[in-house]
mmJSON file of the N, C-alpha and C atoms, coordinates in Angstrom:
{"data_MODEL":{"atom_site":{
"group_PDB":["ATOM","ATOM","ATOM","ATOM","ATOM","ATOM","ATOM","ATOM","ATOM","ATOM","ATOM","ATOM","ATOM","ATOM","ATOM","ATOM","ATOM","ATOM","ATOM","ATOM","ATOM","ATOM","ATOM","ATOM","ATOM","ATOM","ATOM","ATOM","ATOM","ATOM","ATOM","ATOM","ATOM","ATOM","ATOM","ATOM","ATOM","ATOM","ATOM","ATOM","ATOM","ATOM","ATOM","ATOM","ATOM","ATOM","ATOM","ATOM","ATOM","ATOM","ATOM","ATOM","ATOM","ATOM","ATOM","ATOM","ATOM","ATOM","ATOM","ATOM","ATOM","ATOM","ATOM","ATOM","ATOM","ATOM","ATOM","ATOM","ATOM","ATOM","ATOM","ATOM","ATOM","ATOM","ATOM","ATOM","ATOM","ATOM","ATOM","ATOM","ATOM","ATOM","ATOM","ATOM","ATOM","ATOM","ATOM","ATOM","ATOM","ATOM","ATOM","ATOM","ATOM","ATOM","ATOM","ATOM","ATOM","ATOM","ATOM","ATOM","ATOM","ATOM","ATOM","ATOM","ATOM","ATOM","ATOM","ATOM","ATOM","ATOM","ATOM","ATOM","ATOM","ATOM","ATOM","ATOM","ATOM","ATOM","ATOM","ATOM","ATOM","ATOM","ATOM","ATOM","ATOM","ATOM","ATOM","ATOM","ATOM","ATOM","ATOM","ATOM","ATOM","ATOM","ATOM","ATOM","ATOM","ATOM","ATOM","ATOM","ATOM","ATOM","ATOM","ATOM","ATOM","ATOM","ATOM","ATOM","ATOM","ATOM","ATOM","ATOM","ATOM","ATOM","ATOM","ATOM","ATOM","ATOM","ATOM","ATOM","ATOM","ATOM","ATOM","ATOM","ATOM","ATOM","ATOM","ATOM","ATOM","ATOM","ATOM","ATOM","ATOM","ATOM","ATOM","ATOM","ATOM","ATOM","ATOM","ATOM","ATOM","ATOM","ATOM","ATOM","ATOM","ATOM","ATOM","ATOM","ATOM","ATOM","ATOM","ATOM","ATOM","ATOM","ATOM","ATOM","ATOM","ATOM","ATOM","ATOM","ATOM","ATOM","ATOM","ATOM","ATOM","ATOM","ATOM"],
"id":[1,2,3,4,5,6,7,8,9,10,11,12,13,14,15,16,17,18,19,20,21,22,23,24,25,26,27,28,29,30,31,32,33,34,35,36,37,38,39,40,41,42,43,44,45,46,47,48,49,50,51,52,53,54,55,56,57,58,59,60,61,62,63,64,65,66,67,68,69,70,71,72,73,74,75,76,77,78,79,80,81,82,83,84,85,86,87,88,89,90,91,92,93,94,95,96,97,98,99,100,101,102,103,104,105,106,107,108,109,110,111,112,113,114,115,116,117,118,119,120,121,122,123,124,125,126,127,128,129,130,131,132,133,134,135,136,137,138,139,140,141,142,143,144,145,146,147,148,149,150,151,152,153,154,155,156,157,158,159,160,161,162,163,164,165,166,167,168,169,170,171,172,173,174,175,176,177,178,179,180,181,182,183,184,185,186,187,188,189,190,191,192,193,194,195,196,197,198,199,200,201,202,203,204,205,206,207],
"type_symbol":["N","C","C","N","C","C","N","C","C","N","C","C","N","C","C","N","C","C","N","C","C","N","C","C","N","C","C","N","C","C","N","C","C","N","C","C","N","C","C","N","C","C","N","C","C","N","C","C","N","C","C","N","C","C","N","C","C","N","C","C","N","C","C","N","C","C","N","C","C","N","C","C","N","C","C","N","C","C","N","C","C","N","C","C","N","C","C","N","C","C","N","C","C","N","C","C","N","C","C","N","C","C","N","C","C","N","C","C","N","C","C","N","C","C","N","C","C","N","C","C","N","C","C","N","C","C","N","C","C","N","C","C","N","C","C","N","C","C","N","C","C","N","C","C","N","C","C","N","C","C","N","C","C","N","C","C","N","C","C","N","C","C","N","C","C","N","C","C","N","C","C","N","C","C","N","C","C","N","C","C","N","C","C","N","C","C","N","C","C","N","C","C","N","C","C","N","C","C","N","C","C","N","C","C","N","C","C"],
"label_atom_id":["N","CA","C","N","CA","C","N","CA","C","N","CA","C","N","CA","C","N","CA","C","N","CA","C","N","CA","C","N","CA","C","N","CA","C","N","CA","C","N","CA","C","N","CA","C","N","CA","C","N","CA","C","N","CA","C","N","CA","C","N","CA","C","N","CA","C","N","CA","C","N","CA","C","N","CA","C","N","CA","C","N","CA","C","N","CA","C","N","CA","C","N","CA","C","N","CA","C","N","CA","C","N","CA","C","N","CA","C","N","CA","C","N","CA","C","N","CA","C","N","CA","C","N","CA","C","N","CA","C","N","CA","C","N","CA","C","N","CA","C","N","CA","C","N","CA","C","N","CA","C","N","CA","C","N","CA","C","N","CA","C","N","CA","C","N","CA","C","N","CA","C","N","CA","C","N","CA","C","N","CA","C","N","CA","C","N","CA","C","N","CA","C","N","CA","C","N","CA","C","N","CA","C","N","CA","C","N","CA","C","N","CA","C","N","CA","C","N","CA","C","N","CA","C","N","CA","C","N","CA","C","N","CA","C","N","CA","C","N","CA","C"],
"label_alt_id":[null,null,null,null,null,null,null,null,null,null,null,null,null,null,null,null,null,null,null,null,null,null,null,null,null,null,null,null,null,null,null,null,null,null,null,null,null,null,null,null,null,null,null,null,null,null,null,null,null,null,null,null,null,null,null,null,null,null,null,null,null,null,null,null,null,null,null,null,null,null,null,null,null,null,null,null,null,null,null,null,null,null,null,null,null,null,null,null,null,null,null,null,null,null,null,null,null,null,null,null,null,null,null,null,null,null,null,null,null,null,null,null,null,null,null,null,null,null,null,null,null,null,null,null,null,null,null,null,null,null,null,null,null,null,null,null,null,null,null,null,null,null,null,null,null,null,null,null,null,null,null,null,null,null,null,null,null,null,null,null,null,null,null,null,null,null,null,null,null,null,null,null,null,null,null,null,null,null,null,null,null,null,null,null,null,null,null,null,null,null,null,null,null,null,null,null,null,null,null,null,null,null,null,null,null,null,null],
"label_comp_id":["UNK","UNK","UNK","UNK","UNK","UNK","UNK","UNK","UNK","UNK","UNK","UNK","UNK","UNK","UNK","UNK","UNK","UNK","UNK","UNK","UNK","UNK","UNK","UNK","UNK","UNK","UNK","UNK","UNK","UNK","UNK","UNK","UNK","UNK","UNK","UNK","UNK","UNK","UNK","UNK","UNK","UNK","UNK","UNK","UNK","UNK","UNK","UNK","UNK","UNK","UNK","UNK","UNK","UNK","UNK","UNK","UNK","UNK","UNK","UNK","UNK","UNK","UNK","UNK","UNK","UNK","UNK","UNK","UNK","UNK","UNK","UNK","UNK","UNK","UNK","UNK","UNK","UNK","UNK","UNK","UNK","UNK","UNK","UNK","UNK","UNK","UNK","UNK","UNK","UNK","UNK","UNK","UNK","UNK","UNK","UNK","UNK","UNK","UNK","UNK","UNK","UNK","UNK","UNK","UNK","UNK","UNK","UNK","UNK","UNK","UNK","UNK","UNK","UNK","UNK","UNK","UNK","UNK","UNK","UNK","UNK","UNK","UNK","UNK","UNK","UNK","UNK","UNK","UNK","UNK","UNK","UNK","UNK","UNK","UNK","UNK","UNK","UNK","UNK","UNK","UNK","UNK","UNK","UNK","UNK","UNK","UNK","UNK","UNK","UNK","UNK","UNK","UNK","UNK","UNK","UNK","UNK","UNK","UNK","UNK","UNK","UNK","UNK","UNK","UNK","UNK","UNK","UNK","UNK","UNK","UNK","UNK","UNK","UNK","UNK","UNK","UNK","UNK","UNK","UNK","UNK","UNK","UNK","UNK","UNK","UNK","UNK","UNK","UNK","UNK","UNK","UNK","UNK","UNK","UNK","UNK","UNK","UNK","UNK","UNK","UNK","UNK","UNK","UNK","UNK","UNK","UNK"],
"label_asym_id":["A","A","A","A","A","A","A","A","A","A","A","A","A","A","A","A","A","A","A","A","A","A","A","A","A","A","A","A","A","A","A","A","A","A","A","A","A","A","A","A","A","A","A","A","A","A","A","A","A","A","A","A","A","A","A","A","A","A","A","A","A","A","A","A","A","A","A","A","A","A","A","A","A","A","A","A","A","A","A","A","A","A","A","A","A","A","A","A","A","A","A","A","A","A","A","A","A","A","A","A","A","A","A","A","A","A","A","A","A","A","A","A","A","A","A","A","A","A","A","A","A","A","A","A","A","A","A","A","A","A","A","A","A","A","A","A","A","A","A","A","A","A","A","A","A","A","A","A","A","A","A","A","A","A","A","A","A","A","A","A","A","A","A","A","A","A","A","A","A","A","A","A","A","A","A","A","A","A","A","A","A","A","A","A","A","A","A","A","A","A","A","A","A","A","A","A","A","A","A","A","A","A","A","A","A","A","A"],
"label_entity_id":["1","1","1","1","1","1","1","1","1","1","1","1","1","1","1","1","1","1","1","1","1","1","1","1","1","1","1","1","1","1","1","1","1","1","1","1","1","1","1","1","1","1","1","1","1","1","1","1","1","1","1","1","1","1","1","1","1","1","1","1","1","1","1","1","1","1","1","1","1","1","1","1","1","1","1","1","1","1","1","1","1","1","1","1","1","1","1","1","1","1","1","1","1","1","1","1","1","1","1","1","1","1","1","1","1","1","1","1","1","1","1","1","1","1","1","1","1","1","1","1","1","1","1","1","1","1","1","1","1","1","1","1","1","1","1","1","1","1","1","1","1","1","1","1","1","1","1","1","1","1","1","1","1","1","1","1","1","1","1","1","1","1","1","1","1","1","1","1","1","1","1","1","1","1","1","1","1","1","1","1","1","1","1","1","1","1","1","1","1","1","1","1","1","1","1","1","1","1","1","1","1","1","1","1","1","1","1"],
"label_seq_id":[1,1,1,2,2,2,3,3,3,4,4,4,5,5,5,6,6,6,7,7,7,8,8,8,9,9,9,10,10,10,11,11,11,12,12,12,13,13,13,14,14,14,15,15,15,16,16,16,17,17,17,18,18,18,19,19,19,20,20,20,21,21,21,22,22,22,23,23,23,24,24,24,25,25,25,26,26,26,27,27,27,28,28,28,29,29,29,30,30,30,31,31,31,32,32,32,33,33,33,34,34,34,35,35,35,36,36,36,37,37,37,38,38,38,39,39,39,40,40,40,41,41,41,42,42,42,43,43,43,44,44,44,45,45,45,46,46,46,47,47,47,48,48,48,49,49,49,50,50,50,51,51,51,52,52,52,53,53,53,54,54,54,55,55,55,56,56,56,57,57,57,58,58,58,59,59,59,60,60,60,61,61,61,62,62,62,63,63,63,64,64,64,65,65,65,66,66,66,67,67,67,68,68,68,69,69,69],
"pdbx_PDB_ins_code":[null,null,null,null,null,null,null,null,null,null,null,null,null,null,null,null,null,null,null,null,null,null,null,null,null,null,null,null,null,null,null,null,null,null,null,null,null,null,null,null,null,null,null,null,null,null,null,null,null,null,null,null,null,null,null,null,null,null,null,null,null,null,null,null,null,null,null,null,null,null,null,null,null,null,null,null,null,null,null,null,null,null,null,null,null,null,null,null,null,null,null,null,null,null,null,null,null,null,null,null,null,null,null,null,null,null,null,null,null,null,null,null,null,null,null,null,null,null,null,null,null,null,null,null,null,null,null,null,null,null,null,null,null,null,null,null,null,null,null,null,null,null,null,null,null,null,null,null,null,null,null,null,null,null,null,null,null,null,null,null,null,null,null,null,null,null,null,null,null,null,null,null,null,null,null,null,null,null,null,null,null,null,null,null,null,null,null,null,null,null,null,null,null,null,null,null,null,null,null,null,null,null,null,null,null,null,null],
"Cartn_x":[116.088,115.229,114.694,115.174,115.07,113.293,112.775,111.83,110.523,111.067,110.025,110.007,111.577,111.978,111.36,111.301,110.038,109.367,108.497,106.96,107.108,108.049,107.455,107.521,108.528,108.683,107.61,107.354,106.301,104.928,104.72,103.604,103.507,104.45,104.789,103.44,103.237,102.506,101.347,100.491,99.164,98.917,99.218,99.554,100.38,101.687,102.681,102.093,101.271,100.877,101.033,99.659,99.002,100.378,101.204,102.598,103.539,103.414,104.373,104.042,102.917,102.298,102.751,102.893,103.379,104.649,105.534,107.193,107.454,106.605,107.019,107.054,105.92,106.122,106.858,108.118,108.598,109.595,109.936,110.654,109.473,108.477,107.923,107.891,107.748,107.473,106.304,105.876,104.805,104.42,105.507,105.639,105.384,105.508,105.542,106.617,108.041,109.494,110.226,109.194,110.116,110.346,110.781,110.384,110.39,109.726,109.935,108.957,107.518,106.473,105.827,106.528,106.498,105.021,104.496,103.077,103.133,102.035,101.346,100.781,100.508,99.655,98.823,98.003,96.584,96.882,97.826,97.668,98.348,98.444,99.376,98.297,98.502,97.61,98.261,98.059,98.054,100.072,99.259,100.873,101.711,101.837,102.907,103.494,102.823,102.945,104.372,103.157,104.149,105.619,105.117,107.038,107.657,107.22,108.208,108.686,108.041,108.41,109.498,109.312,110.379,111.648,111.244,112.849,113.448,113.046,113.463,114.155,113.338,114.218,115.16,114.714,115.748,117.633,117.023,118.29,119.042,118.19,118.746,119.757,118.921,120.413,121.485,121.579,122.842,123.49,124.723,126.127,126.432,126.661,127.135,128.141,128.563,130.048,130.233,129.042,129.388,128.819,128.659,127.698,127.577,127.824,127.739,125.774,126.078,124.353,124.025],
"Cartn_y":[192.235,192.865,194.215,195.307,196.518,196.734,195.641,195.112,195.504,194.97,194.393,195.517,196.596,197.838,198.616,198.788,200.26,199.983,198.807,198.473,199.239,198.874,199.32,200.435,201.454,202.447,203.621,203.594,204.289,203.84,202.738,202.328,203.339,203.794,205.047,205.62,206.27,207.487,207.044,207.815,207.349,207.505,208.997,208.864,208.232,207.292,206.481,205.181,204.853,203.536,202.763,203.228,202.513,202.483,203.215,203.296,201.922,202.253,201.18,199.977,199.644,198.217,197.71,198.446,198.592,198.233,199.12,198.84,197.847,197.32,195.922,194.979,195.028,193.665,193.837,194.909,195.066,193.826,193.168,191.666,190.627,190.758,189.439,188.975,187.38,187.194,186.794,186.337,185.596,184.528,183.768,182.126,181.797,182.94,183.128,183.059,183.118,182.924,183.799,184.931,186.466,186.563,187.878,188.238,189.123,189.742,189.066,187.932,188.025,187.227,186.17,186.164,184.678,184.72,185.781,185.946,185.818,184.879,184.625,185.626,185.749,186.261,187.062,185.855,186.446,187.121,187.493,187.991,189.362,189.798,191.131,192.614,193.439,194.85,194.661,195.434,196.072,197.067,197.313,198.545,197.395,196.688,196.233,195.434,194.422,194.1,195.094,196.183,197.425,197.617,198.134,198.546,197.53,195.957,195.006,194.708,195.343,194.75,196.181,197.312,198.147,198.175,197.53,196.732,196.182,194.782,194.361,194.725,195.151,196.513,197.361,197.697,198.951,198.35,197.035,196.254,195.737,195.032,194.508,195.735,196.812,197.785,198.862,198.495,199.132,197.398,197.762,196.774,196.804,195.363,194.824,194.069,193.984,193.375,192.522,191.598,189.891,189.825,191.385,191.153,192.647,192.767,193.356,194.528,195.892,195.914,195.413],
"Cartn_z":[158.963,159.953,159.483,158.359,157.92,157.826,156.732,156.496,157.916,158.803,160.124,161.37,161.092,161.815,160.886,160.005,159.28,159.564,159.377,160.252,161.457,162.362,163.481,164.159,163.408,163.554,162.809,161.693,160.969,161.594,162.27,163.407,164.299,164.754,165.827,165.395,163.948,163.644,163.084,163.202,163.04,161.358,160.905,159.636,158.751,159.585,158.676,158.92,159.485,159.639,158.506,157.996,156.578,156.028,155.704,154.765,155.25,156.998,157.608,157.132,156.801,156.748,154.806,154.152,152.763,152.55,153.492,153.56,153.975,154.893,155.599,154.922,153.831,152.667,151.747,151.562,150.331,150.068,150.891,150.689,150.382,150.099,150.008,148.515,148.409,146.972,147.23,145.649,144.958,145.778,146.093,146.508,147.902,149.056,150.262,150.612,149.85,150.661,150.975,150.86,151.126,152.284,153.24,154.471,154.967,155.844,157.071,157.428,157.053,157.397,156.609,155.037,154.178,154.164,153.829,153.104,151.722,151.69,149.674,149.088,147.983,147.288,147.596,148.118,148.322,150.153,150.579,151.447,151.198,149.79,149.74,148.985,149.44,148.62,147.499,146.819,145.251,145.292,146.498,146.843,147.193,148.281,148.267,147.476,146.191,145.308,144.025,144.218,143.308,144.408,145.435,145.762,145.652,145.582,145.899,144.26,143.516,142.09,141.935,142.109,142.555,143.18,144.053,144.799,144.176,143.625,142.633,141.7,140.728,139.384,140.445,141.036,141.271,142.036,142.745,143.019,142.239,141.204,139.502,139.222,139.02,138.093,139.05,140.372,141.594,141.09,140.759,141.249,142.343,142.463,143.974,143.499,144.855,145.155,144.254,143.919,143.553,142.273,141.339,140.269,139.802,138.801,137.799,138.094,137.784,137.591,136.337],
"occupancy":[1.0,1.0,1.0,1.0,1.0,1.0,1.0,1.0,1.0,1.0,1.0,1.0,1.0,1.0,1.0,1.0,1.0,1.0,1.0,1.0,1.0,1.0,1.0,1.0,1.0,1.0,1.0,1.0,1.0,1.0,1.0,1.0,1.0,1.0,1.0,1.0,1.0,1.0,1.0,1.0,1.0,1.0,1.0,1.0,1.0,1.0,1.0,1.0,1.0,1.0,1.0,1.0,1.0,1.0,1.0,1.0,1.0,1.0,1.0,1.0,1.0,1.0,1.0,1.0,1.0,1.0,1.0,1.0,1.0,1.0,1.0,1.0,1.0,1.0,1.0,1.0,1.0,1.0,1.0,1.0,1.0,1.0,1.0,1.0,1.0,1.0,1.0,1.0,1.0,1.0,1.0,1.0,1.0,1.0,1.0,1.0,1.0,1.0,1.0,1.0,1.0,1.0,1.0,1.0,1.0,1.0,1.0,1.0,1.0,1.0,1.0,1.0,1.0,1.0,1.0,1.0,1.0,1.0,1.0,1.0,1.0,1.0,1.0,1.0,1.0,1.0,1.0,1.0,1.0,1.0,1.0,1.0,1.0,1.0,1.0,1.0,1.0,1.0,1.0,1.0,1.0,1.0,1.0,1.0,1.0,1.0,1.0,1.0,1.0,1.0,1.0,1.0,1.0,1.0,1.0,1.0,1.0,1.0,1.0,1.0,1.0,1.0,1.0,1.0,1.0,1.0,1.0,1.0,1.0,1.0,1.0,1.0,1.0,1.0,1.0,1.0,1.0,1.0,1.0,1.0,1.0,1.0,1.0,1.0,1.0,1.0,1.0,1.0,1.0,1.0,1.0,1.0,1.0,1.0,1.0,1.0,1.0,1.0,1.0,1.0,1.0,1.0,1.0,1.0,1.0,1.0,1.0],
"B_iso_or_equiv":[0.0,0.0,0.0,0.0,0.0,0.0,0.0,0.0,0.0,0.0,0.0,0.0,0.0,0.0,0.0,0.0,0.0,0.0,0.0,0.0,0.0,0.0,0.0,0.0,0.0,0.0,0.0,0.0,0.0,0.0,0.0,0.0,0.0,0.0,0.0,0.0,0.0,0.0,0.0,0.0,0.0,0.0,0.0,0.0,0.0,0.0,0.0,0.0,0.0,0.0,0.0,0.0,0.0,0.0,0.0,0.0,0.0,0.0,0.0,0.0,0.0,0.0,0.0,0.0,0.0,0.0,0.0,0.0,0.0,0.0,0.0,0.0,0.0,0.0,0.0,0.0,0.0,0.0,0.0,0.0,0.0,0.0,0.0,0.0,0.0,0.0,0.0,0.0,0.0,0.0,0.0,0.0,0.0,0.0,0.0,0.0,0.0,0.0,0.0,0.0,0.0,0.0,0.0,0.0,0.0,0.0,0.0,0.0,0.0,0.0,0.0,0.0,0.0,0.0,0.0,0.0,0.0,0.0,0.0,0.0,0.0,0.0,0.0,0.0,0.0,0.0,0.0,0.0,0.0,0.0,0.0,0.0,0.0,0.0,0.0,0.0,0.0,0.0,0.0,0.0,0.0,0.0,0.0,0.0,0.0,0.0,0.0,0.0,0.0,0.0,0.0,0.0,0.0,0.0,0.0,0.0,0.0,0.0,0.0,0.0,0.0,0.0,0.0,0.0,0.0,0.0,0.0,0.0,0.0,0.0,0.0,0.0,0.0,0.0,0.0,0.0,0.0,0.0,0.0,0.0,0.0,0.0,0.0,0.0,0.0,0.0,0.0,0.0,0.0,0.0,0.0,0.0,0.0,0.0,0.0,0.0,0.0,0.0,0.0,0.0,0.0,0.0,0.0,0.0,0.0,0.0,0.0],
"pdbx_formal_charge":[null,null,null,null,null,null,null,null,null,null,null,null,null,null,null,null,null,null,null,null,null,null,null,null,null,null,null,null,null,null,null,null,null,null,null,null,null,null,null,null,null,null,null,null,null,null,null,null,null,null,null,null,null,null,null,null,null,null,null,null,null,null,null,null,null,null,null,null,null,null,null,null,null,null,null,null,null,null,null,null,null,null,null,null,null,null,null,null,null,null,null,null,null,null,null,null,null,null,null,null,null,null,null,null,null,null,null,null,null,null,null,null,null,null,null,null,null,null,null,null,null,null,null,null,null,null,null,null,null,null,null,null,null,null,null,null,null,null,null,null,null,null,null,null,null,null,null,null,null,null,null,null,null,null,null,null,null,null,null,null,null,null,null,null,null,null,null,null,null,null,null,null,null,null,null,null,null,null,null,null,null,null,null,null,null,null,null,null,null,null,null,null,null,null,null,null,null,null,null,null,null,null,null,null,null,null,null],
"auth_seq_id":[1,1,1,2,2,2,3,3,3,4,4,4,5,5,5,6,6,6,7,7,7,8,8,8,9,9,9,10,10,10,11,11,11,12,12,12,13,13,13,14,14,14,15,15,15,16,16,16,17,17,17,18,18,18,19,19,19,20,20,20,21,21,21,22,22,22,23,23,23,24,24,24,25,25,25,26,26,26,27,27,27,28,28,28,29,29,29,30,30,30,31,31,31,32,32,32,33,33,33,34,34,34,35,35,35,36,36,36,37,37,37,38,38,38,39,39,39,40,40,40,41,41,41,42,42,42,43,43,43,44,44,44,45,45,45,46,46,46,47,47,47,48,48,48,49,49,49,50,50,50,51,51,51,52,52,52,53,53,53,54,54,54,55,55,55,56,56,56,57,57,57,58,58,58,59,59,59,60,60,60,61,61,61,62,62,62,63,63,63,64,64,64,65,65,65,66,66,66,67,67,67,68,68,68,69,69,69],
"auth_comp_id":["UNK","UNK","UNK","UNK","UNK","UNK","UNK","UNK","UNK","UNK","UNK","UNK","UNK","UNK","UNK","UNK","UNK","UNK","UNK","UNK","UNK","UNK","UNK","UNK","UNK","UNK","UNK","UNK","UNK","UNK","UNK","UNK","UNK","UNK","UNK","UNK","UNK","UNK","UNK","UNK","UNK","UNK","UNK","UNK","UNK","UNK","UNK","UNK","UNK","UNK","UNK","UNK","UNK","UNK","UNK","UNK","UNK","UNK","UNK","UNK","UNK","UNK","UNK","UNK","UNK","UNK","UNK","UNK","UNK","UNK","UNK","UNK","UNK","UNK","UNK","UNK","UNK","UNK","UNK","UNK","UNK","UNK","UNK","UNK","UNK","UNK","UNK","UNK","UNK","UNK","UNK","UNK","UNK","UNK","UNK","UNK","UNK","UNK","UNK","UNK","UNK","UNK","UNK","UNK","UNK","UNK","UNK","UNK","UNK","UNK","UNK","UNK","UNK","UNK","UNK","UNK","UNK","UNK","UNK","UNK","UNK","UNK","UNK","UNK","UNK","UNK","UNK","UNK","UNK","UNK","UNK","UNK","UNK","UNK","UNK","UNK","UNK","UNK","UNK","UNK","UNK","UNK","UNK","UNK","UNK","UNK","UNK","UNK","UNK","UNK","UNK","UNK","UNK","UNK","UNK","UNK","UNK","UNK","UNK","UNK","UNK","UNK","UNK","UNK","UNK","UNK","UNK","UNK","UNK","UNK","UNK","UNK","UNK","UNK","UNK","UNK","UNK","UNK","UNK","UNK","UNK","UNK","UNK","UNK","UNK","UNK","UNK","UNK","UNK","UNK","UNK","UNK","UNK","UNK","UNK","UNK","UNK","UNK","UNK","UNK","UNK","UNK","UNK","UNK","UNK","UNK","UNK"],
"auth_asym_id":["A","A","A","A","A","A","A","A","A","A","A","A","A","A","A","A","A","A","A","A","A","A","A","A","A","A","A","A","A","A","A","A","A","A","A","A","A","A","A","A","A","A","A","A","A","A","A","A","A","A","A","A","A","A","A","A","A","A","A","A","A","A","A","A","A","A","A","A","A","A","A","A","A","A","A","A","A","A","A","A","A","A","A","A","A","A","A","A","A","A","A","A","A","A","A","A","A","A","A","A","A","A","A","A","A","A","A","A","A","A","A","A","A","A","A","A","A","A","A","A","A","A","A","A","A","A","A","A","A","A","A","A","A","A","A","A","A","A","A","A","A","A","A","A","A","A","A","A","A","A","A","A","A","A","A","A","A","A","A","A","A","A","A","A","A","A","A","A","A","A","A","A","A","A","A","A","A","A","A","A","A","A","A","A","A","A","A","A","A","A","A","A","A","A","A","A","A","A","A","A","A","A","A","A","A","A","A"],
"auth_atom_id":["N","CA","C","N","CA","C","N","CA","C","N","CA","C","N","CA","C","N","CA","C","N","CA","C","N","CA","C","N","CA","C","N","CA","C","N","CA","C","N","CA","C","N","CA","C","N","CA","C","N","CA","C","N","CA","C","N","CA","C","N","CA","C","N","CA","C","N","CA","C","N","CA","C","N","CA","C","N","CA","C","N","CA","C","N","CA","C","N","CA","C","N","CA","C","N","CA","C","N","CA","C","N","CA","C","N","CA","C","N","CA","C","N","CA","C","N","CA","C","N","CA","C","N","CA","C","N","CA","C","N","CA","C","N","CA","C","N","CA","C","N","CA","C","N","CA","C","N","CA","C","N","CA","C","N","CA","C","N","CA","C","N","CA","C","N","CA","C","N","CA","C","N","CA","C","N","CA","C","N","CA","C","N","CA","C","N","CA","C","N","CA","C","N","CA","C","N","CA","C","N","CA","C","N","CA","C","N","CA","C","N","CA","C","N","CA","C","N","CA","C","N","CA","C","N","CA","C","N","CA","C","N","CA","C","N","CA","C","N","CA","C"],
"pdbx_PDB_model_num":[1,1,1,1,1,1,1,1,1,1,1,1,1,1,1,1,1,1,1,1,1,1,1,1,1,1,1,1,1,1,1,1,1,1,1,1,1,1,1,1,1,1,1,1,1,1,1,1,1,1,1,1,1,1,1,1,1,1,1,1,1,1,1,1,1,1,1,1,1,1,1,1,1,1,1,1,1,1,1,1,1,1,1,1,1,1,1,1,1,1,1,1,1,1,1,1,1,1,1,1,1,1,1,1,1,1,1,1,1,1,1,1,1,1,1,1,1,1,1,1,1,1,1,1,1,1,1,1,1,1,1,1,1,1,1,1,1,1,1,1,1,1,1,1,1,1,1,1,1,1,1,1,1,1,1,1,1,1,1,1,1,1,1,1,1,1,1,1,1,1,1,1,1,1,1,1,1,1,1,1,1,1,1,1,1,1,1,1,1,1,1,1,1,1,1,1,1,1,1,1,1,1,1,1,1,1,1]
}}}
């Protein structure tokens, strides 16, 4: 839900909007199986593309419980 609660909280502000709408896709993939909203491709900006490839890397190298970074 983290994903779909920044949306709607940075919605609050008129200046965090545009931002809110960025954070919200940072779970999505390529394929549409991300989420919260399992958008494709062609339905993503340039930015959310980048933070989500950020997430990514940046989750890859924090260790977790079940895995090594």
């Amino acid at each position: 839900m983290h994903p779909y609660l920044t949306e709607r909280v940075l919605a609050g502000s008129a200046a965090l909007a545009p931002i809110g709408v960025v954070a919200g896709q940072h779970h999505v993939r390529l394929d549409g199986s991300g989420y919260p909203r399992g958008v494709s491709r062609s339905s993503l900006s340039t930015s959310a593309l980048l933070l989500a490839a950020a997430d990514t890397y940046q989750a890859a190298r924090e260790p977790r419980p079940y895995r090594r970074a």
